[in-house]
C-alpha positions as CSV (number, residue, x, y, z in Angstrom):
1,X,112.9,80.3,131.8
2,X,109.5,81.4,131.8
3,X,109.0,83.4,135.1
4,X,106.3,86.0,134.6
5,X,105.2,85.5,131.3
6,X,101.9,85.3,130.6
7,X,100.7,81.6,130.3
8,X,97.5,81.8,129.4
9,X,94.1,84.3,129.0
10,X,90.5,82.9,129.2
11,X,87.7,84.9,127.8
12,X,84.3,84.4,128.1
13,X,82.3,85.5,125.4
14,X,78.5,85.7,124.0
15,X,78.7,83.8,121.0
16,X,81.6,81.3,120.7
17,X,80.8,80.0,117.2
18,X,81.0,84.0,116.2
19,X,84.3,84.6,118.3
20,X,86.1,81.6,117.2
21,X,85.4,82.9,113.8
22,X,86.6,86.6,114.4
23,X,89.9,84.9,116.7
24,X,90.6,82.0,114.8
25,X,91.9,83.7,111.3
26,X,93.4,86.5,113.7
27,X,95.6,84.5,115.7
28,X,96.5,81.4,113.1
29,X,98.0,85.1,111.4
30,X,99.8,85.8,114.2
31,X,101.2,82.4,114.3
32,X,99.2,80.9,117.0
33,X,98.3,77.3,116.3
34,X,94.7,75.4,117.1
35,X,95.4,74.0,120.7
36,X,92.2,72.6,122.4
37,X,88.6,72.0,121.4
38,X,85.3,71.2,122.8
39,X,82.1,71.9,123.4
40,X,81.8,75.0,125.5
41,X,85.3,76.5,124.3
42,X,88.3,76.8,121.7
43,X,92.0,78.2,122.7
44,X,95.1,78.8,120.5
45,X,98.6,78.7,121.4
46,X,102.1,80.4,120.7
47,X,105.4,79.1,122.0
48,X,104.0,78.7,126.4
49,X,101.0,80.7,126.0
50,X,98.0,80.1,125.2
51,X,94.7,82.3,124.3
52,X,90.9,80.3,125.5
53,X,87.3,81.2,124.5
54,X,84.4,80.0,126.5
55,X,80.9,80.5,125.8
56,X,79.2,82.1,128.9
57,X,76.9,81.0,130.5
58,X,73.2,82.2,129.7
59,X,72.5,83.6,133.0
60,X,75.6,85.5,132.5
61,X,74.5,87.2,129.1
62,X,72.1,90.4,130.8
63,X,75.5,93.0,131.1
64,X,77.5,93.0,128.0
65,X,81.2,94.0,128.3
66,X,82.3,97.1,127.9
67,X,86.0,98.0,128.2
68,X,85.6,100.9,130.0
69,X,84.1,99.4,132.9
70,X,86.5,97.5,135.3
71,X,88.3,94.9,134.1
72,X,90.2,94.1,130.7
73,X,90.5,97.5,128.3
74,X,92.2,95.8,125.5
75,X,94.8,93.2,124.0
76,X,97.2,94.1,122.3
77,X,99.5,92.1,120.0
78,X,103.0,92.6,118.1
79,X,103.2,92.6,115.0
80,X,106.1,91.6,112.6
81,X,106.4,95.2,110.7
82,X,104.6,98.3,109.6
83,X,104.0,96.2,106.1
84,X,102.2,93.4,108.7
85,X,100.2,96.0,110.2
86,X,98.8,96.9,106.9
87,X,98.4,94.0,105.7
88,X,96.2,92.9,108.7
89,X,94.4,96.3,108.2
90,X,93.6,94.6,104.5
91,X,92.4,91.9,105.7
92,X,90.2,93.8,108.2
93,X,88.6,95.8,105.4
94,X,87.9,92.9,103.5
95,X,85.9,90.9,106.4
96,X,84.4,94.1,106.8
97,X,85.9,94.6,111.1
98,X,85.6,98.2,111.5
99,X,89.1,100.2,111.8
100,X,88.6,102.0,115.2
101,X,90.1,105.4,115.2
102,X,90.2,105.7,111.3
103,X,90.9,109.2,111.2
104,X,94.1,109.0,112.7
105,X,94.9,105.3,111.9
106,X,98.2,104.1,112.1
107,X,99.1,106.8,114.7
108,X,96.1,106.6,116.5
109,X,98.5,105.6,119.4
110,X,100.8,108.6,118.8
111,X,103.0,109.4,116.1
112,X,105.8,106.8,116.9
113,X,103.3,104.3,117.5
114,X,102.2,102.4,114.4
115,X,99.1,100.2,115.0
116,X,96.0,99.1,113.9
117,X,92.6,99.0,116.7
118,X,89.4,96.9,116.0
119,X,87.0,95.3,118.1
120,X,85.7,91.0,118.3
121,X,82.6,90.1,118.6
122,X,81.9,91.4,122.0
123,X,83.4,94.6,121.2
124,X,86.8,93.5,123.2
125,X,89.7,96.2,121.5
126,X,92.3,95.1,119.5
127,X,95.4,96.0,119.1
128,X,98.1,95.2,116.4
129,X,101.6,97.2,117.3
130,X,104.5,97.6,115.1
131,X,107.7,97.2,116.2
């Protein structure tokens, strides 16, 4: 049964051909698989639920998002293992995503909390937790 789980998230953002570049690698690693496609969006999907990305419209485009404003902070994600977290933090490095928090990364969550923050495109945070 699938009472209460999340079934899926839609985000607009600015640039879709730049997001679906930043999401797509991210979430085919996370085992999401390509789910629909056209024009004005692009969603993946894992198991019942599914992520979407719509390009806003223009006259949408003057106030940029900023997670401290009201709404959406951050997403945060599991991750198989500390070694996955790393891994993903690699990966990061090498496409050249900022590591938010680097001073304190992977306890930038605490010291029982092993996880690695970045931002998209559109400067949503994300988050990659360890079990």
């Amino acid at each position: 049964m699938n009472r209460g789980l999340l079934h899926h998230l839609e985000l607009y953002v600015s640039n879709l051909e730049q997001s679906v570049q930043f999401w797509g690698w991210l979430l085919e690693d996370l085992g999401y698989s390509p789910y629909q496609k056209w024009a004005q969006g692009q969603s993946w999907k894992l198991a019942d639920t599914y992520l979407v990305f719509i390009q806003v419209e223009e006259r949408f485009l003057d106030v940029p998002y900023h997670r401290c404003r009201v709404g959406l902070n951050h997403l945060a994600f599991h991750a198989q293992s500390t070694e996955h977290v790393d891994q993903l933090t690699q990966k990061l490095k090498e496409k050249q995503i900022p590591v938010l928090y680097s001073k304190t990364h992977p306890f930038a969550g605490g010291e029982s909390h092993y996880a690695v923050y970045f931002e998209d495109p559109d400067r949503i945070k994300v988050e990659l937790v360890a079990p």
